[in-house]
Structures are given as C-alpha cells and as structure tokens.
N, C-alpha and C positions, 0 to 999 in steps of 0.2 A: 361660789364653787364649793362644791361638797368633797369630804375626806377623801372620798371615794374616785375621787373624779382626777384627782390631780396626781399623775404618776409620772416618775421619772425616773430615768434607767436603771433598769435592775440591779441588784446586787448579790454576787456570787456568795453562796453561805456553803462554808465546807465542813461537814461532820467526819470529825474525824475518828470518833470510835466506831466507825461504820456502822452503828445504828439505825433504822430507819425513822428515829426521834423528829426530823424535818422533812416534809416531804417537796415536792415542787406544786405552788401555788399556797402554801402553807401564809397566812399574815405573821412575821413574828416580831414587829414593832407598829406602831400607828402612831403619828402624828398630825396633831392637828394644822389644817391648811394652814388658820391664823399666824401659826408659830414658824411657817416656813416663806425664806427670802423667795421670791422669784419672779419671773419676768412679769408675768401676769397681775402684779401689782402694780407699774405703771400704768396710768392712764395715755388710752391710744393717741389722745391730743397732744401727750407733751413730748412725743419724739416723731419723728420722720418716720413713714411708712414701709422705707426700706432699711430699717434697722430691725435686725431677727433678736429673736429669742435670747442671745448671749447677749449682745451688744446692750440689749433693752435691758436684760441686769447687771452689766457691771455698769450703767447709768445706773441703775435704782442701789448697790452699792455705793458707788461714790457720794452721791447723793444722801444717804442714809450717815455716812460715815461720816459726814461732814455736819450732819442736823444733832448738835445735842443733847435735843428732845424724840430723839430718835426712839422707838421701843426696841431695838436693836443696840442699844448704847453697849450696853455692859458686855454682850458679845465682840463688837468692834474693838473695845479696851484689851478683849483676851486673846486677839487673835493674833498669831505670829506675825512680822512683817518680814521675815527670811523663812525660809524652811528648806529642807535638803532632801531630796526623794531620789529610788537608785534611777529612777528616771532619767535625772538630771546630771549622771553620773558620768564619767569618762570610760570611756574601753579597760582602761587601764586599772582603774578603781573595780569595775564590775569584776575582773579579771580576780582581784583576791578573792573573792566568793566562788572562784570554781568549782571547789570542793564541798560547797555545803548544799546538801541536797535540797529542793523545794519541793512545793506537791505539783510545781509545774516541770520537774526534773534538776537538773544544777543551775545555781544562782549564776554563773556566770554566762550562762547561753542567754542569749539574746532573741529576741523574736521579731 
C-alpha cells in the first residue's frame, strides 16, 4: 500500500487569521503508511469475513497491546486508559459553556 493510497476521513483545518495560507486539497502533514495502526494490517485469514473495517482494528489493537514485542509498544504505554471529551458530557455540564462562543456558534448548543 503506497502513502498515497491510504486515506482516512478528513480533517477539518481552520485558519483562523482568515488568510488564504491553506487552501482545500492542500497536504499539510504525511505519514508514512508503515507508521499507521489500521485495519488493513490484519491478514484476511485470521478473522471472519463479516468483520468490517473497525471491528478488524480494534482486533489488531488488542492484539498489538497485548504483544510486547509489539513495534507499537511505547505508544500503547502512553496512551490514556480514561479520557473525557464534551462528547461524553451531560446536558447539564455542556450547559456551563453556554456562554463561550465556538467557531461553531455557543459551546452549549448541541447539534
């Protein structure tokens, strides 16, 4: 699989000194494939045929997590095992942020 070939969902980039400094289709990072987890690393023998794309890497995570001869190790050591995002937030908690404006309008609106 080449650099080039393996893309995954987009990512929102917001300039905010209204510059036209990024444009749309612009590269403004590259990584190489080797360096990235994902599904396309198992091989199609070692899982069921009706296991998608997610399913296939959080196999190839726990799996990796578990090996430690992993080339993945030292990331697995760093990585939170709780985290808190306003995702997962209560009505009630988003609610204190009503007031503070986003670039998607006020933190407390919901979508």
């Amino acid at each position: 699989m080449d650099d080039e070939e393996y893309r995954e969902p987009s990512t929102r980039v917001v300039v905010r000194d209204g510059k036209p400094s990024v444009r749309r289709g612009d590269v403004l990072v590259k990584t190489p494939t080797h360096l990235l987890l994902h599904s396309g690393l198992v091989p199609p023998s070692k899982l069921p045929d009706t296991f998608d794309d997610h399913e296939r890497l959080v196999y190839l995570v726990a799996e990796e997590a578990r090996n430690t001869d992993s080339k993945w190790r030292k990331y697995f050591e760093v990585v939170p095992r709780t985290f808190n995002t306003p995702l997962h937030w209560t009505d009630e908690e988003v609610s204190m942020l009503s007031d503070m404006p986003t670039q998607y309008g006020h933190a407390g609106e919901r979508r």
